[in-house]
N, C-alpha and C positions, 0 to 999 in steps of 0.2 A: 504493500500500500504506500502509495506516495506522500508523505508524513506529512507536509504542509495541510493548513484546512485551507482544503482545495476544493473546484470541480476538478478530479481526476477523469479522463476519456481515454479507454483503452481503443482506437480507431483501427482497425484493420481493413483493408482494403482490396473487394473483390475484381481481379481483373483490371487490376491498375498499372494504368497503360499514361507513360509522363509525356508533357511537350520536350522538344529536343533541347529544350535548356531547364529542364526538371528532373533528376529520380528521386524513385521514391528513396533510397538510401539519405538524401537530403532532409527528408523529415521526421527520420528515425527518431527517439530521443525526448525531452521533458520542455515543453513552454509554456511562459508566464505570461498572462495574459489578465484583463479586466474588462469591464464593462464603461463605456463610453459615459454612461450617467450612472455613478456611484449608488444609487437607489433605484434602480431601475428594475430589479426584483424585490423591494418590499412594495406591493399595488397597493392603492388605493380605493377598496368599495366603496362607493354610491349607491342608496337606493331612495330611489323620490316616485313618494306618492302621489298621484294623481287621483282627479274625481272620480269616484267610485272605484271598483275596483283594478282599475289600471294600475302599473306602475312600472319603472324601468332601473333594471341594476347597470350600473355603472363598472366597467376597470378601469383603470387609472395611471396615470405615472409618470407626472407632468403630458403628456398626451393621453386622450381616448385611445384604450386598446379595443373595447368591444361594448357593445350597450344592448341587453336584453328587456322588451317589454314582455310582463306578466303579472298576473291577476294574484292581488295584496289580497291576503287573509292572516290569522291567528297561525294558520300555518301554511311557511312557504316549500315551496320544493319546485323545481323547474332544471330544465338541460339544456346547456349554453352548445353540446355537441358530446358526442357519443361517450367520450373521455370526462368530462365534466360538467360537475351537478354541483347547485349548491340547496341546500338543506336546513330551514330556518325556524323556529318559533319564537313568534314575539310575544313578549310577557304583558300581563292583566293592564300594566296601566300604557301599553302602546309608547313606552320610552327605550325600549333596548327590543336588540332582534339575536337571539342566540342561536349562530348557526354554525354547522359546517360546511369548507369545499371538496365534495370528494375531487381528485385529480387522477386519472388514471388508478394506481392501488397505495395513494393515500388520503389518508381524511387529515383537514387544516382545520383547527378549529378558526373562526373568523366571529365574533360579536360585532356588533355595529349598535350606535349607541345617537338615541334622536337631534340631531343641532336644527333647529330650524323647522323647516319643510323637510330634511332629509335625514334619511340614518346615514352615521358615516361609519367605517371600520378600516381596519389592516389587509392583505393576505400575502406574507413573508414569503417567498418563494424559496430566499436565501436561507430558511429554516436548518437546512443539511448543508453540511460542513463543506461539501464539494460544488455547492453553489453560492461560495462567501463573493459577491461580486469583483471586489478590489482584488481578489487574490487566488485566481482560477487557473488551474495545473491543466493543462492539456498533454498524456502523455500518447505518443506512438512509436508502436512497435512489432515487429516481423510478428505475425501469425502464426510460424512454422507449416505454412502449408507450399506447396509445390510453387515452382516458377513465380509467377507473379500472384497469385491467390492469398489473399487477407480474409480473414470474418471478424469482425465485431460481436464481441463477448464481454463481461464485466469482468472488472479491475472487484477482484476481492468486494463482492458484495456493496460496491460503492454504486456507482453508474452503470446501467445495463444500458447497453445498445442495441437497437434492430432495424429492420426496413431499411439497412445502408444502399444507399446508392448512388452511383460517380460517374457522372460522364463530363470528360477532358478533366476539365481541374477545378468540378465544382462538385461539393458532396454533399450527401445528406441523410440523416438520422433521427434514431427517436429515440428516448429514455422512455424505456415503456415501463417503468414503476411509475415516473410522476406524470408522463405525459406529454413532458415539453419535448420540441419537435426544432433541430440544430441540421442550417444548412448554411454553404458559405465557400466560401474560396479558398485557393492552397495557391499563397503567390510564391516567390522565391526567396524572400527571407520576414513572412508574415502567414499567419492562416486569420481568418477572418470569416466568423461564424452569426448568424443572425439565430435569434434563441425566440422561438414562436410557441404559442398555444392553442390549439383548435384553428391554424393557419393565420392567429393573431397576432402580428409583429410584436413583440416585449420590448427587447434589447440587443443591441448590438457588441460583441465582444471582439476585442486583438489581440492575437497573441505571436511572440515571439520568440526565440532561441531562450531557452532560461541557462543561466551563466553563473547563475551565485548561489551559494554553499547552500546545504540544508540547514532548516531553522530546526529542526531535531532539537537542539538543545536550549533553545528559546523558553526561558520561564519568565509567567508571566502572572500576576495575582489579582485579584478580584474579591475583594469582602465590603466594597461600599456601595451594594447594591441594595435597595428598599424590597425586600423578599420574604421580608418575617424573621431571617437570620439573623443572631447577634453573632459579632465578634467578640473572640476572648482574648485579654490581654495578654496570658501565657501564650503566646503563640510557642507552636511543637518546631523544633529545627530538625531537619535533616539533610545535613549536606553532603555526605556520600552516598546517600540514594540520588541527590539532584546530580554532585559529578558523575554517576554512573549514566544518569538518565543522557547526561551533555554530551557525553563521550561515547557514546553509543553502545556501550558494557550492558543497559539496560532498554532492549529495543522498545519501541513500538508506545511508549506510554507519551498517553495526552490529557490525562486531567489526575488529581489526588488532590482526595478532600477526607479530611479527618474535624470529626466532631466529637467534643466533650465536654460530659455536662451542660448539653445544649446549648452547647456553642460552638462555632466553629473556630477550630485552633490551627489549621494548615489547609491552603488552599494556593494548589499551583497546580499551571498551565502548560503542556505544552506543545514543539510539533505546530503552533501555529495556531493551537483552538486557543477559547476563551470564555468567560462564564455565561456569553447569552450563545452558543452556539448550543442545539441539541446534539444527543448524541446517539446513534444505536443503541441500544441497549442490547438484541439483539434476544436471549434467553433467561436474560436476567428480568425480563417483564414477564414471563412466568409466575412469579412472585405479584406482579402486581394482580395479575388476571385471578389470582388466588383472594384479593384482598374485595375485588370487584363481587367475585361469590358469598366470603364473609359479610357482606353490608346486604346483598339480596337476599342474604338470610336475614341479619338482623332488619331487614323491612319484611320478613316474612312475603316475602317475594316465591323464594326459594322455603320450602318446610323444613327441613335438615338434609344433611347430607348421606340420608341412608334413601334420598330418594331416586328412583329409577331413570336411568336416558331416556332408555326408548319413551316414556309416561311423556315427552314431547320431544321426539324426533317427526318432522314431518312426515304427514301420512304417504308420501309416493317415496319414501327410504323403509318402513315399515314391513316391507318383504325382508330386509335383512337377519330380521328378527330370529333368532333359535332359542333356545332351551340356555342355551351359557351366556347370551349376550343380551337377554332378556335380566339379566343378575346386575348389570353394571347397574351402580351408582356412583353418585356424585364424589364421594369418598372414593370411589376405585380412582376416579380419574385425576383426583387431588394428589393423588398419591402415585402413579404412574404404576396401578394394579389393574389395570382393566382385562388386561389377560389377550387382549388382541394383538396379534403377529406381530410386535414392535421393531424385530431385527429386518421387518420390511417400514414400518409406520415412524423408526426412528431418525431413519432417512426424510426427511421432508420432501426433499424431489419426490419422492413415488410419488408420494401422492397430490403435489404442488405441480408436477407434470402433467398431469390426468386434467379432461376436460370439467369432471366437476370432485371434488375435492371431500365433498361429503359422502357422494356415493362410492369413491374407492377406497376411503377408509371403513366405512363399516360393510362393504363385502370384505374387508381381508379378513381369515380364518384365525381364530379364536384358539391360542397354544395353550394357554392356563385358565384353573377358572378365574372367574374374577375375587380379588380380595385378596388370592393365596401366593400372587409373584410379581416381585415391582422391578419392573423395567425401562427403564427412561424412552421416554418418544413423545416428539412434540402433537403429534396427533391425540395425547390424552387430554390438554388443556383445549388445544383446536374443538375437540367434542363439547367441550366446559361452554365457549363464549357459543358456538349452535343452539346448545341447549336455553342458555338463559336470555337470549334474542328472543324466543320464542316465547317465553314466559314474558315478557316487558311488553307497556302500551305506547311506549317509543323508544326511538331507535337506541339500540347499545351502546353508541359513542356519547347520548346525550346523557345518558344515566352516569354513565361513567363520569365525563365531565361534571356533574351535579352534584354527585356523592365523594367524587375523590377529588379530583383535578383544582375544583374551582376551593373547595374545601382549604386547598394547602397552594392556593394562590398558584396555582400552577397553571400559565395560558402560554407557555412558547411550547409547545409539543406538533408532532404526528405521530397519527395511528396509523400502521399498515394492517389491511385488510384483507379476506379472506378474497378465494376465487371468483365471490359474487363481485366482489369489489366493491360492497355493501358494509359487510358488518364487521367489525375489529375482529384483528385475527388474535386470537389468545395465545397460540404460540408463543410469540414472541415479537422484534422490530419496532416497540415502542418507540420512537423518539423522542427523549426528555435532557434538559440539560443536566448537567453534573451536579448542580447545587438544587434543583428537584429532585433527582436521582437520593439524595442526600436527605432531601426532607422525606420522602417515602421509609428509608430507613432509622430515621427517627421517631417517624409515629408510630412504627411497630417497636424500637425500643421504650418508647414511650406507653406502650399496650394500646394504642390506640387512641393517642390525643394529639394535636399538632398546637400550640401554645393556647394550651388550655382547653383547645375545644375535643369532644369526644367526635370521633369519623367511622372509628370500626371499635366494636363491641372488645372490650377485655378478654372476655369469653375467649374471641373467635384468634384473636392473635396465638393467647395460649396456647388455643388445640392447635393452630398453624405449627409453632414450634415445636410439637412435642414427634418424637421419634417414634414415628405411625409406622415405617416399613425399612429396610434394608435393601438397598439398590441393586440388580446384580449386576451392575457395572467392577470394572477391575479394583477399586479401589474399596468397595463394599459398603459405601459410604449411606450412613442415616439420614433418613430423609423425612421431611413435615409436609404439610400442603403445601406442594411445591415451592419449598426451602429446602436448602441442605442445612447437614449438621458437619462439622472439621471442628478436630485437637489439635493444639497447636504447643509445643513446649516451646516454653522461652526464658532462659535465664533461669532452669530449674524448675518453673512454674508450667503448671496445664492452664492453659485458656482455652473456653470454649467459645467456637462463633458460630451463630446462624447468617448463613448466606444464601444472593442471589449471581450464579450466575450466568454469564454469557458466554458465548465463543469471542473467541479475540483477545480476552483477556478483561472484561465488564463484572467487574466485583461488588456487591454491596455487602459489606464483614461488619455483621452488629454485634457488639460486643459488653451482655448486659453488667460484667461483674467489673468491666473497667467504663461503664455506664458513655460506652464510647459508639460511631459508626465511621466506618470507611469506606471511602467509594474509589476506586481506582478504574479509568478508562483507557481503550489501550486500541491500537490498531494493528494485533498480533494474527492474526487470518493465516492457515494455514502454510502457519512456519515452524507449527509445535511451539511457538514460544505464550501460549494461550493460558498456561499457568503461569506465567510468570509475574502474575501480578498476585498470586498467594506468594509465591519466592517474597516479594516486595512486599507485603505487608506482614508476615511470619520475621522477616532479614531486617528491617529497616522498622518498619511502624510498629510494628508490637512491644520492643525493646526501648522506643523510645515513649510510649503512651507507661508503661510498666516505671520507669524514672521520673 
């Protein structure tokens, strides 16, 4: 992964064929580029009421990007093109519109809030680290395929490409996660990309030869943000984790934040992010999806956790049904006991490849009963956010927002979504910054309160922590509603932590007996160095929280 917070583009190029003063060997390699107007991906909503029920939403961005008219009600929902919806309900006294934009397979939350005649609002584009506008990484590189044959593929989970296509020396692509749609020129020592939406012109980007060092070791701090967080005056020192981090001994890390005693006592940056940038979370919102369950119980939404899937899998999946798979409950799936084929379901692809997502996971065949073998697969939680859509009288992302998000001040996120492209995908791929990342693991050290207020029942944290199953992963590791459990020696002493995490290296390490939370984010993608942020906080944080 290209450590700066970048747009990273892996461009490969099908059948690329150069002018006689062009090869491709010429644009091999890493450029730095930006955007001609510095905010030109944070948009601007407009929505202005007209007599009766007319009304027309605006984008924005010091110019009109696109203007839809459609019929104002208590609840909006309209599609600006096949990719994007936006999705709204205005509250009793007609002064705010709380909505989301779906975009291709993510949801933005976007409020708009009444001035005048018109509601006005945000929608961050630059939300994801690889579309910070000032500081966008274009990299290309050899495909490995025959002669001149290129494909476009993603850079580690960052930017996916598809629909490439090139004639003479003008190309063009799509990121089909968000939807934005990148076409533009290859001159001879510039590439020049035009960044559209639904064939909506955004923004204009230039990019050039990049030539200077990696910012890898760039720290960078952030605690004077109005967040609900305090600062502690004990600030925690670590400066042979920071020289390791600068020297590249310590790859891949981009955020560490330690809290104590609710407060935060170390916050650095690096690699190039920063405290308003989200970040993947990636498997460590597993955790959160679990917390989502806990509150639909305590709204008795949900009855407990001894109750049945199928009791609301939709009726046209209902043939799946047997004798074993008619057993799962909510608890199997908490737990990663459901007992269904996980050494196919643990792979996400199987079933992220398949044209519907629901129906090839529960035809896969059932190897354990349920309750009696826990085996990690993201398809247990996937089954979690299906089931409780279906229970709710609106939509999943808004309850979520309702009961957690807005609760703990949390409004810079995306959700990515299932295959509907509708509903939160519970798996995993929240996008949350590092310092929400942070308060999510407070409120569960805290049982359940975020500065004073109650959000999830005492109860439900509890039972989340408590060591419900044994993993048969290599390591054997104790597991809660989808938390782990890890011991840690240090300095003679056991510490126990409950954590969440991710691939890549996305840690949340709460730690109730040194009444601490650590969040470490990393951009470790299959290099095996994906642990290495337990190394970093076992090596480096634990030793120094213990003094």
């Amino acid at each position: 992964m290209f450590k700066d917070s970048t747009l990273v583009l892996l461009l490969c190029f099908s059948f690329f064929t150069s002018c006689a003063q062009q090869n491709i060997e010429d644009y091999i390699g890493k450029w730095e580029g930006k955007t001609t107007n510095k905010d030109a991906l944070n948009l601007d909503i407009t929505i202005k009421k007209l007599k009766g029920e007319d009304a027309f939403f605006t984008l924005s961005n010091n110019k009109e990007i696109l203007t839809k008219k459609f019929k104002f009600g208590n609840k909006i929902n309209f599609t600006l093109d096949k990719n994007f919806i936006f999705n709204g309900i205005v509250n009793d006294e007609q002064s705010e519109i709380n909505g989301f934009i779906k975009s291709k397979g993510y949801l933005y939350p976007a409020n708009l809030y009444k001035k005048g005649d018109h509601f006005i609002g945000k929608w961050n584009l630059s939300v994801f680290h690889y579309l910070q506008p000032q500081s966008l990484r274009l990299t290309i590189k050899d495909g490995g395929g025959a002669d001149d044959e290129y494909r476009a593929y993603p850079i580690l989970g960052t930017l996916w490409c598809n629909d490439f296509k090139k004639k003479n020396n003008f190309v063009s692509f799509t990121d089909y996660k968000t939807g934005l749609e990148f076409e533009g020129q290859l001159k001879p020592t510039e590439i020049i990309l035009n960044i559209s939406l639904g064939g909506n012109f955004i923004a204009k980007a230039s990019f050039r030869k990049y030539t200077g060092k990696s910012s890898s070791g760039s720290v960078n701090e952030n605690s004077q943000i109005n967040d609900g967080w305090k600062s502690s005056k004990n600030r925690l020192a670590l400066p042979k984790m920071e020289k390791g981090i600068r020297n590249d001994s310590l790859i891949g890390i981009e955020g560490i934040l330690v809290a104590k005693n609710s407060k935060i006592t170390y916050e650095k940056y690096f690699a190039g992010f920063n405290a308003n940038i989200p970040h993947d979370t990636r498997s460590a919102s597993k955790s959160v999806s679990s917390a989502i369950i806990g509150i639909a119980i305590d709204d008795n939404i949900i009855e407990n956790v001894e109750q049945k899937l199928y009791d609301f899998i939709p009726s046209d999946y209902q043939y799946t049904k047997d004798t074993l798979k008619s057993k799962i409950t909510i608890k199997d799936l908490l737990t990663m006991s459901s007992g269904l084929d996980v050494n196919k379901l643990a792979y996400e692809g199987y079933y992220q490849d398949s044209n519907n997502w629901l129906k090839t996971v529960l035809e896969a065949p059932m190897v354990k009963a349920p309750g009696t073998y826990a085996d990690y697969g993201s398809a247990n939680p996937f089954l979690l956010g299906v089931y409780l859509s279906k229970r709710l009288d609106v939509p999943l992302e808004f309850y979520m927002a309702d009961k957690l998000f807005s609760p703990l001040g949390i409004t810079n996120y995306t959700m990515n979504t299932d295959d509907t492209g509708i509903t939160p995908y519970f798996g995993g791929g929240l996008h949350l910054t590092p310092r929400d990342i942070l308060k999510f693991g407070q409120l569960y050290l805290n049982k359940g309160t975020w500065n004073g207020k109650r959000i999830i029942s005492e109860n439900w944290v509890e039972e989340s922590f408590e060591k419900h199953v044994q993993l048969q992963d290599r390591n054997k590791n104790e597991y809660g509603y989808l938390w782990w459990h890890s011991t840690y020696i240090v300095n003679g002493k056991t510490i126990t932590s409950i954590e969440a995490r991710g691939a890549g290296g996305q840690f949340i390490f709460i730690v109730p007996t040194l009444e601490s939370v650590v969040v470490i984010t990393a951009g470790n993608y299959k290099n095996r160095k994906g642990n290495q942020s337990r190394e970093i906080f076992e090596e480096y944080i634990l030793p120094a929280l213990l003094n």
